[in-house]
Each structure stands twice: as structure tokens, then as C-alpha cells.
N, C-alpha and C positions, 0 to 999 in steps of 0.2 A: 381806216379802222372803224368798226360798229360799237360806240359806248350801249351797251344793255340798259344803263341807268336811268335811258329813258323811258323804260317801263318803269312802272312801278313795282317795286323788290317782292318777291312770292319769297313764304313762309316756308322753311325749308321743308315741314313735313306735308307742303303740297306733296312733294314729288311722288307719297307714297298713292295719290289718285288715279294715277298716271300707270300703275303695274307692279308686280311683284318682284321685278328686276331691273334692275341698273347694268347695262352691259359695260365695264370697263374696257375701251376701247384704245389701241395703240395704233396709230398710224405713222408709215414709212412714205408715202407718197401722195399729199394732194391732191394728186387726179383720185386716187382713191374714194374722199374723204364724202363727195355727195352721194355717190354711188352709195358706199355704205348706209346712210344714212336711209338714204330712199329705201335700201334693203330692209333694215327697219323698220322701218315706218308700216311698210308693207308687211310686215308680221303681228301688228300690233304694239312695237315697241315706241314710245313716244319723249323718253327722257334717256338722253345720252350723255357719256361720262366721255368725252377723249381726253385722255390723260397727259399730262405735258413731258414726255419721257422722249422724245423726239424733236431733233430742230425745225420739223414740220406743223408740230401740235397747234398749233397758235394760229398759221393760216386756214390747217384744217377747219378750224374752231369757226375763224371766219366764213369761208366758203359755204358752212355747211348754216352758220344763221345769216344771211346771205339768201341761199338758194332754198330753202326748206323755212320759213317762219314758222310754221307749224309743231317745229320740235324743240323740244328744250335742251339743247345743249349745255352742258357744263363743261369745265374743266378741274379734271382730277389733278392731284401729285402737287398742288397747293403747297410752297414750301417756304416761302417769304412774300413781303407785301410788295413786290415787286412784281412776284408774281403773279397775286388779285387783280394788282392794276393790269397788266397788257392782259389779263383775260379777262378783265370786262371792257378795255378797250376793244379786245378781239370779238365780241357780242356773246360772252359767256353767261346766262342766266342764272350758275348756279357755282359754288365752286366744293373742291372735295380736297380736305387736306388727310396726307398719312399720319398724321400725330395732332396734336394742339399746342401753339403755341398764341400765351395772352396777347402780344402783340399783332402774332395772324388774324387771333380774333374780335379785336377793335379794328383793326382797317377794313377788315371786308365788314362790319357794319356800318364805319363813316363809309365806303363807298357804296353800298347795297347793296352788297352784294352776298346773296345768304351761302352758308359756309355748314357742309356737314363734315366734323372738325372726326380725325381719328381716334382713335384710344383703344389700352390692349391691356391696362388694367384697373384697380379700384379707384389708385389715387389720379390716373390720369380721369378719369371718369368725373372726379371731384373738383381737377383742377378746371376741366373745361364747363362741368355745370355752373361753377360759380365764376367763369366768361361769361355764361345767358346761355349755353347752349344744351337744349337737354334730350338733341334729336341726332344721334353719335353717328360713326362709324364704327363698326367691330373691328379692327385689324391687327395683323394678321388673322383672321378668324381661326381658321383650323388651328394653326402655330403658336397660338395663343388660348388656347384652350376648346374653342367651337362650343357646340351645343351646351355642354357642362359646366363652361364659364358662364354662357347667360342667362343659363340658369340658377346660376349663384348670383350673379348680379342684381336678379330681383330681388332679393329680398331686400338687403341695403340701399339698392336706389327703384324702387316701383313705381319713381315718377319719368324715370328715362327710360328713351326707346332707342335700338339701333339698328342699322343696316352694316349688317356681317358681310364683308369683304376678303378676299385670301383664301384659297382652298374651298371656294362655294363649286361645286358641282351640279350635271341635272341629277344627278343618283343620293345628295345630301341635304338638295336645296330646301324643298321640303318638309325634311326633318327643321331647320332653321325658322321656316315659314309657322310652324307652327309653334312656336316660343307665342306665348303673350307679349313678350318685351319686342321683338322683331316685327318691323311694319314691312319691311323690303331688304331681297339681298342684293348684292354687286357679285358681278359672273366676267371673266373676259371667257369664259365658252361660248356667247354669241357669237363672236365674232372671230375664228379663230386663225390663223396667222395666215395658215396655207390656203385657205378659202380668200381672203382678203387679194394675197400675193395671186392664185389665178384668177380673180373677179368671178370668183364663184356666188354672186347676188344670191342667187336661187336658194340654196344652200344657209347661206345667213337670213332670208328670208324665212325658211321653215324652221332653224334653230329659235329663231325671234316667236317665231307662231306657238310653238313648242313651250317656253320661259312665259309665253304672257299666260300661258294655259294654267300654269301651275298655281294650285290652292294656297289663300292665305288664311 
């Protein structure tokens, strides 16, 4: 296993340096997982989200900081602090949880591991700022209101920013991108199932070229 801890912990709203999308990434097969990644990479994408929804996720994680130092891998779907731990043990740089919860969010600070914590309305929005965390996730984005909620949201929090997840498409993305409150969204249309399942690289490569193109 790769502890990440031994870098030193990046601020979670680095990752918005890095590109205008987060590709939400599922993987079913390991061999997979560099491959992917390199596809990326090669589009200009440099921060990656594999999600732990898979009994794979976790070596993926590995393999891909491992083979590829250069990318920032995280791990999404963050659900308890069991969790944090084997995906920083797995060399997870970054982690993404569906929701906030106070105890997800003191472990992954005693471990370093910075945490872009979920939320899908006001009071979650309140419960996790006053964790320390004031750099979100939107989720469900669409299902939870999309554009219109965060745009309601400035006005009562104009000091939080978030990365809308759920329902981002390339035909919406930039509607979102252009919120003042929004630094980055989350997409698994980089990477989409059946391109993955044939080792269609080329393909996630120009979706990847495509998403880093987009205006923020």
C-alpha cells in the first residue's frame, strides 16, 4: 500500500488549478485503470476522481499512483473513516465524499487527507462549513436543484464555492462553469462505460481534450 501522507496535504481548492473538470471515474477492471488514466492525461486532464463503488477501486487507486506520479488521483464515494483510511493507504491524494458527515470530516483532517465533503442543501451547506470546509460539492447537482440552486446559494453563503456533481453534461457544463460560486464541475462523461469496456483510449482522450477546453 502507498500512504499519500507522505506528501504534504494540498488545499483542497488546488484542484480547481488543475482544469475545469473532475471526471468521476468507475472502474470494473484493474488492467483497466493506468490505461485510463494515461488517456487522460493525454487530454489534458490531470485530477482524477475513481470512485470507490467497485471491489476494484482501491487497487485501481493504487496502480494508477504507482504508475503515473504525475496525476492526482483521488477517491470519491467517501462514506465512513474506514473508508479515508485504505484510500490514503491506497495513495489517494484527495478524497470526495457524497454527503458530510462531522466525523468523515475530522478523520480525513487528523489523516491529511483534504476532503471535498458533499451537500444538496442549505443546512448541509452550514453543517459542513462549520466542519472547516467551505470548498463543497454540489450533489446531486441537477436532482437537487442545478444552476437555480447555486444560484440561490450565494446569496446566504458568498463565502463558499462548489464543484456541482450529478447530471453535469458537455451541453450544461458550462452553464455551471459560469456561476461565480462554481470553481470546477464533476462529469463521468469522460469516461464512459462502453469506451472504457472496449479500451477505446483515443476516444477518452479527445472527450478529456474536449472538458479541459471548456470556459471558466
Amino acid at each position: 500500500m502507498i500512504r499519500s501522507a507522505s506528501r504534504p496535504p494540498m488545499n483542497p481548492l488546488d484542484l480547481v488549478k488543475h482544469g475545469p473538470v473532475i471526471p468521476v471515474i468507475v472502474l470494473q477492471r484493474v488492467e483497466d485503470a493506468v490505461r485510463l488514466a494515461e488517456a487522460l492525461l493525454a487530454g489534458g486532464v490531470t485530477v482524477l476522481e475513481v470512485t470507490l463503488r467497485t471491489p476494484v477501486a482501491l487497487a485501481c487507486i493504487e496502480a494508477i499512483a504507482r504508475a503515473l506520479p504525475e496525476a492526482l488521483v483521488g477517491a470519491g464515494t467517501l462514506r465512513s473513516v474506514a473508508d479515508a483510511e485504505a484510500a490514503l493507504d491506497a495513495g489517494a491524494r484527495f478524497g470526495v465524499s457524497p454527503g458530510f458527515r462531522r466525523e468523515l470530516g475530522h478523520a480525513c483532517r487528523n489523516l491529511g487527507l483534504p476532503l471535498l465533503p458533499g451537500v444538496a442543501s442549505a443546512s448541509e451547506v452550514m453543517a459542513a462549513n462549520d466542519g472547516g470546509y467551505d470548498f463543497l460539492k454540489f450533489f446531486p447537482a441537477h436532482a437537487a436543484g442545478g444552476v437555480a440552486m447555486l444560484e440561490a446559494l450565494a446569496g446566504p453563503f458568498p463565502d463558499i464555492v462548489f464543484c456541482p456533481t450529478g447530471g453535469i453534461t458537455p451541453d450544461n457544463a458550462s452553464e455551471y462553469l459560469a456561476l461565480p460560486n462554481v470553481k470546477v464541475c464533476g462529469g463521468s462523461w469522460l469516461t464512459p462505460a462502453d469506451a472504457v469496456a472496449a479500451g477505446d483510449w483515443a476516444r477518452i482522450t479527445q472527450l478529456a481534450r474536449e472538458a479541459s477546453r471548456l470556459a471558466r
